[in-house]
Jmol script that loads the backbone (N, CA, C; Angstrom):
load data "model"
ATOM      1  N   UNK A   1      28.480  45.970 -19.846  1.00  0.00           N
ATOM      2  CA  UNK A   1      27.466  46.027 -18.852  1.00  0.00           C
ATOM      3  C   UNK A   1      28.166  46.165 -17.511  1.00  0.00           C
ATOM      4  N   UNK A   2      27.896  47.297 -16.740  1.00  0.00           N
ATOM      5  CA  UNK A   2      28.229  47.367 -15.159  1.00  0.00           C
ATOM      6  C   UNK A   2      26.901  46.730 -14.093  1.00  0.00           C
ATOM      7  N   UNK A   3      27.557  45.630 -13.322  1.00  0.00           N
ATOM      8  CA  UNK A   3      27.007  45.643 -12.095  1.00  0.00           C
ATOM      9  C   UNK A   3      27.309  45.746 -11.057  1.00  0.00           C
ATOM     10  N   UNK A   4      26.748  46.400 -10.087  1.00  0.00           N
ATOM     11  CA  UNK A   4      26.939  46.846  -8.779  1.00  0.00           C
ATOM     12  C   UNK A   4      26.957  46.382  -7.661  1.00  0.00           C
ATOM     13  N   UNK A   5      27.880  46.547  -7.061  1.00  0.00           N
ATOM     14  CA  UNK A   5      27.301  45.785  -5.579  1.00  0.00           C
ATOM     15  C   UNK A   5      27.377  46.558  -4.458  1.00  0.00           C
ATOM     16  N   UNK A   6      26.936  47.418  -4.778  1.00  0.00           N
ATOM     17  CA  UNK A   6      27.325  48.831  -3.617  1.00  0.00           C
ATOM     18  C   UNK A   6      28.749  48.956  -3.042  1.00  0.00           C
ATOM     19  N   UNK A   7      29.218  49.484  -2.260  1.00  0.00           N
ATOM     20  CA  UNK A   7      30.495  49.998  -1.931  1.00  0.00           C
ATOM     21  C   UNK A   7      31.329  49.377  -0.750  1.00  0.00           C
ATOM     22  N   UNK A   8      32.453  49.673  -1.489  1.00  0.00           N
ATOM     23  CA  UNK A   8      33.652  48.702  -0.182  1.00  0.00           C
ATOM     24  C   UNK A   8      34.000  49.901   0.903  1.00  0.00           C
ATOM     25  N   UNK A   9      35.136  49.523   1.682  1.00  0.00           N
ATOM     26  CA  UNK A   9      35.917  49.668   2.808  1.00  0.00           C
ATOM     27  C   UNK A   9      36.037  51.220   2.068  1.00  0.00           C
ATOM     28  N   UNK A  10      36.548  51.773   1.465  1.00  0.00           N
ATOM     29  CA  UNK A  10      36.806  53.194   1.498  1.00  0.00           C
ATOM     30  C   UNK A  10      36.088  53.799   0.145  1.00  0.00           C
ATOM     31  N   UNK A  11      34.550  53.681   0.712  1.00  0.00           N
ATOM     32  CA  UNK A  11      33.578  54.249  -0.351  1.00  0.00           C
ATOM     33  C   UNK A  11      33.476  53.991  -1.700  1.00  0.00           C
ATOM     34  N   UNK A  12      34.041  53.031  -2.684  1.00  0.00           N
ATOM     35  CA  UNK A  12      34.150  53.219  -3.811  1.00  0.00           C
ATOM     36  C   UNK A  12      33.332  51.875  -4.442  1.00  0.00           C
ATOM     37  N   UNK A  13      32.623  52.134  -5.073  1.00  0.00           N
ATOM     38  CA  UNK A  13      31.469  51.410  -5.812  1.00  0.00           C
ATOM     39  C   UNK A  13      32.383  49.807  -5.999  1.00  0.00           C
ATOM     40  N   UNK A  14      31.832  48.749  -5.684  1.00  0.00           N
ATOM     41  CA  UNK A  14      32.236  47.458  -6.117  1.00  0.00           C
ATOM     42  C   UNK A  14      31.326  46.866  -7.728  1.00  0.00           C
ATOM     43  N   UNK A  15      32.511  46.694  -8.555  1.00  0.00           N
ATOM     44  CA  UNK A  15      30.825  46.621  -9.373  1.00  0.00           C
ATOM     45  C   UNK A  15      31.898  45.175 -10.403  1.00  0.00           C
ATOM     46  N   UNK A  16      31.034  44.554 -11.406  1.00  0.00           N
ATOM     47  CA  UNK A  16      31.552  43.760 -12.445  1.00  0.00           C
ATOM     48  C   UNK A  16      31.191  44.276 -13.817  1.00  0.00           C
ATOM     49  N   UNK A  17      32.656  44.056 -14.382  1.00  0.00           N
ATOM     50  CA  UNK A  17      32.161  44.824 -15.412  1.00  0.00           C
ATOM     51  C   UNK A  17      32.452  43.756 -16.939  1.00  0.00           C
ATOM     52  N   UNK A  18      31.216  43.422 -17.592  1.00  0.00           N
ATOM     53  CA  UNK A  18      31.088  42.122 -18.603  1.00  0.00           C
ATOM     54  C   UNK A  18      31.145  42.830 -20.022  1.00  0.00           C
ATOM     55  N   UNK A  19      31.798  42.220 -20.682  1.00  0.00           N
ATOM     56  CA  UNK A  19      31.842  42.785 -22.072  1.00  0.00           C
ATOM     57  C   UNK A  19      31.920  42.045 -23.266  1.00  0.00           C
ATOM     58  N   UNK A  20      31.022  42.247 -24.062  1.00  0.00           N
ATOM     59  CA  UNK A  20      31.077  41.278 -25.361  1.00  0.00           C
ATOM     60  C   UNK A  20      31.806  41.871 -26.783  1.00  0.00           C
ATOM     61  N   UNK A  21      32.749  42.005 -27.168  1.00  0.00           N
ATOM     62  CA  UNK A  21      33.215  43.187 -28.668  1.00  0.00           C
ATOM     63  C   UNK A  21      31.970  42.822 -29.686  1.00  0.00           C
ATOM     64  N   UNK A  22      31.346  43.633 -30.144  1.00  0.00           N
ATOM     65  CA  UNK A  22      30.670  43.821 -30.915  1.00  0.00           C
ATOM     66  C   UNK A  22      29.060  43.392 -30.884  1.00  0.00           C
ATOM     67  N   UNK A  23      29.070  43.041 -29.757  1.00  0.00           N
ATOM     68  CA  UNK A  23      27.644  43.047 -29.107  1.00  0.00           C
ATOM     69  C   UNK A  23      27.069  44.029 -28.258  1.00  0.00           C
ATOM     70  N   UNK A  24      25.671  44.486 -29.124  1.00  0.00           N
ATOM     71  CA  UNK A  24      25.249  45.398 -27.720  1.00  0.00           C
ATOM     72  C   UNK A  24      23.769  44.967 -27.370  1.00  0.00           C
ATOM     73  N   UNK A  25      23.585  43.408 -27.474  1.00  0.00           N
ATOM     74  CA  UNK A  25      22.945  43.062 -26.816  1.00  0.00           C
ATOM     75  C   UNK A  25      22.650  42.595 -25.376  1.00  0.00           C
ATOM     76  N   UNK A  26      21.954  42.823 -24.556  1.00  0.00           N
ATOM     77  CA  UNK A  26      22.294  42.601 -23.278  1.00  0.00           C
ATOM     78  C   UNK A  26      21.981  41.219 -22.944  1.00  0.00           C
ATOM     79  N   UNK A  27      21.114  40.331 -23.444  1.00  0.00           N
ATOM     80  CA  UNK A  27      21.142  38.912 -22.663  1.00  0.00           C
ATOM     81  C   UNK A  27      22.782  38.177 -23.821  1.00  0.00           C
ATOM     82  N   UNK A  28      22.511  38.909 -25.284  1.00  0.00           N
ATOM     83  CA  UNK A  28      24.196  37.910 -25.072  1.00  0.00           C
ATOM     84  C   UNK A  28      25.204  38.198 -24.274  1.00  0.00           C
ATOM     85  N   UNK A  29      25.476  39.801 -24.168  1.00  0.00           N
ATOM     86  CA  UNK A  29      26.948  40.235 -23.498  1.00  0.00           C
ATOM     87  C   UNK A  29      26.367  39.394 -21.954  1.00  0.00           C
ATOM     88  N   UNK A  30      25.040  39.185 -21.658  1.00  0.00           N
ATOM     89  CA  UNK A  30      25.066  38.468 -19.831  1.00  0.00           C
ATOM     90  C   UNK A  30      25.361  37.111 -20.234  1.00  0.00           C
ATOM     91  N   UNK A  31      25.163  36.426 -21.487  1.00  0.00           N
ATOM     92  CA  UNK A  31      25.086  34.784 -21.653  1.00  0.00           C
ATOM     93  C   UNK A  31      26.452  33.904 -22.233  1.00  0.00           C
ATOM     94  N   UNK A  32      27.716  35.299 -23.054  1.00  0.00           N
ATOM     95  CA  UNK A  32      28.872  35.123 -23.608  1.00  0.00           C
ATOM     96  C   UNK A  32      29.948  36.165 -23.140  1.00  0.00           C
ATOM     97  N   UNK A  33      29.385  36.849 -22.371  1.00  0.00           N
ATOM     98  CA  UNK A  33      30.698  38.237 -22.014  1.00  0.00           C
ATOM     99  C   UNK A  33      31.526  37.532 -20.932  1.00  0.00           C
ATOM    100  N   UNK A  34      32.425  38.643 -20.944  1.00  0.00           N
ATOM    101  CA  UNK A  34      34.013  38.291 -20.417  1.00  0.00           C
ATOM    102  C   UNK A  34      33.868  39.190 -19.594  1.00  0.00           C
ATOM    103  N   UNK A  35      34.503  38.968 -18.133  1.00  0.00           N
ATOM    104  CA  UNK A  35      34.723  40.017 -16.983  1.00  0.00           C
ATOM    105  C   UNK A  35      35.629  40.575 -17.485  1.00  0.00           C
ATOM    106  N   UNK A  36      35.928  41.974 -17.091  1.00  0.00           N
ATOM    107  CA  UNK A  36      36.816  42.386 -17.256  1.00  0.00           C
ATOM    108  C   UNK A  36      37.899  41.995 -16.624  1.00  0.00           C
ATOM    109  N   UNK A  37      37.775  42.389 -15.493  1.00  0.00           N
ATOM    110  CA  UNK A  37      38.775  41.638 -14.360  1.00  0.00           C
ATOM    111  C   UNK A  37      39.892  40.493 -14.399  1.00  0.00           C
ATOM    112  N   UNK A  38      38.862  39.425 -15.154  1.00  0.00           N
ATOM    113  CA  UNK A  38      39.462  38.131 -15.638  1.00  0.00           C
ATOM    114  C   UNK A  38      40.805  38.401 -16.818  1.00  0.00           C
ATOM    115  N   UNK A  39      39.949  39.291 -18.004  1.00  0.00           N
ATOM    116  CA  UNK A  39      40.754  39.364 -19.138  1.00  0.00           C
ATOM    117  C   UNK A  39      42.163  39.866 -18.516  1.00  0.00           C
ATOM    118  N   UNK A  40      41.874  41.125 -17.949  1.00  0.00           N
ATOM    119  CA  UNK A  40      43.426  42.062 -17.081  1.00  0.00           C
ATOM    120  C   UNK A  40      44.172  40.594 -16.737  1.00  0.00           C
ATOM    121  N   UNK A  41      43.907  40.196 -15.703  1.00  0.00           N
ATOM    122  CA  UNK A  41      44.874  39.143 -15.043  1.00  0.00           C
ATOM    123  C   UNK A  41      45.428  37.808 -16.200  1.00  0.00           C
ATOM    124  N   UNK A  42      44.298  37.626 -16.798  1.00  0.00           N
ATOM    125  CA  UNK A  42      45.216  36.736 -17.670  1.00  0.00           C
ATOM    126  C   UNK A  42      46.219  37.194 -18.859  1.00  0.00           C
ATOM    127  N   UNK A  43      45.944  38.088 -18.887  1.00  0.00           N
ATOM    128  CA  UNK A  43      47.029  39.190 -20.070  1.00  0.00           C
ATOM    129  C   UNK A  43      47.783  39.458 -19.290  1.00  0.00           C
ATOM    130  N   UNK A  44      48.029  39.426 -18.221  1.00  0.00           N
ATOM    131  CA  UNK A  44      48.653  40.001 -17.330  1.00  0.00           C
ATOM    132  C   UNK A  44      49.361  41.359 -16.937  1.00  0.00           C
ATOM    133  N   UNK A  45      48.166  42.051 -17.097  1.00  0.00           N
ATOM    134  CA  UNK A  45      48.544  43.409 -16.965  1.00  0.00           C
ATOM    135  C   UNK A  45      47.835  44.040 -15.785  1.00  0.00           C
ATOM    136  N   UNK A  46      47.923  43.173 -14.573  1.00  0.00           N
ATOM    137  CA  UNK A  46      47.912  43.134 -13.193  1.00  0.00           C
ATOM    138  C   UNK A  46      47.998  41.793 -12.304  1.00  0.00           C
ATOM    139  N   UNK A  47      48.144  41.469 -11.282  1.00  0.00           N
ATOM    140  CA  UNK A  47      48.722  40.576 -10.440  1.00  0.00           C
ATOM    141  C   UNK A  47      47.655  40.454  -9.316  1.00  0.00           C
ATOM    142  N   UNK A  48      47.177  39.006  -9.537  1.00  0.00           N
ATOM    143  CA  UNK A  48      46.444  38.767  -8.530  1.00  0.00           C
ATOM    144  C   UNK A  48      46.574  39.479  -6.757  1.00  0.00           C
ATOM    145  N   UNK A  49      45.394  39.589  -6.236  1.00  0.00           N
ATOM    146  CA  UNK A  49      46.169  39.948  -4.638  1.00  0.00           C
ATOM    147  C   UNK A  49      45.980  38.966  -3.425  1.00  0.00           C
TER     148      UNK A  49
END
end "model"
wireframe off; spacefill off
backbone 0.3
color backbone group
């Protein structure tokens, strides 16, 4: 699921993006999903800023 929050400092959509594996229901992936964001940084396959 993408949500939006309209756009930052150099035009580009701010959004969150929640994901459940093997759900494509939308109140579970909103009531058990994982940011994406979150997962990256704790795998660490990017660095907080």
């Amino acid at each position: 699921m993408i949500k939006t929050y309209g756009s930052g400092k150099y035009d580009r959509y701010l959004v969150d993006v929640i994901f459940l594996e093997n759900s494509k229901d939308v109140s579970t992936v909103i009531e058990k999903g994982l940011f994406l964001n979150q997962v990256i940084l704790q795998k660490s396959f990017a660095d907080p800023m």
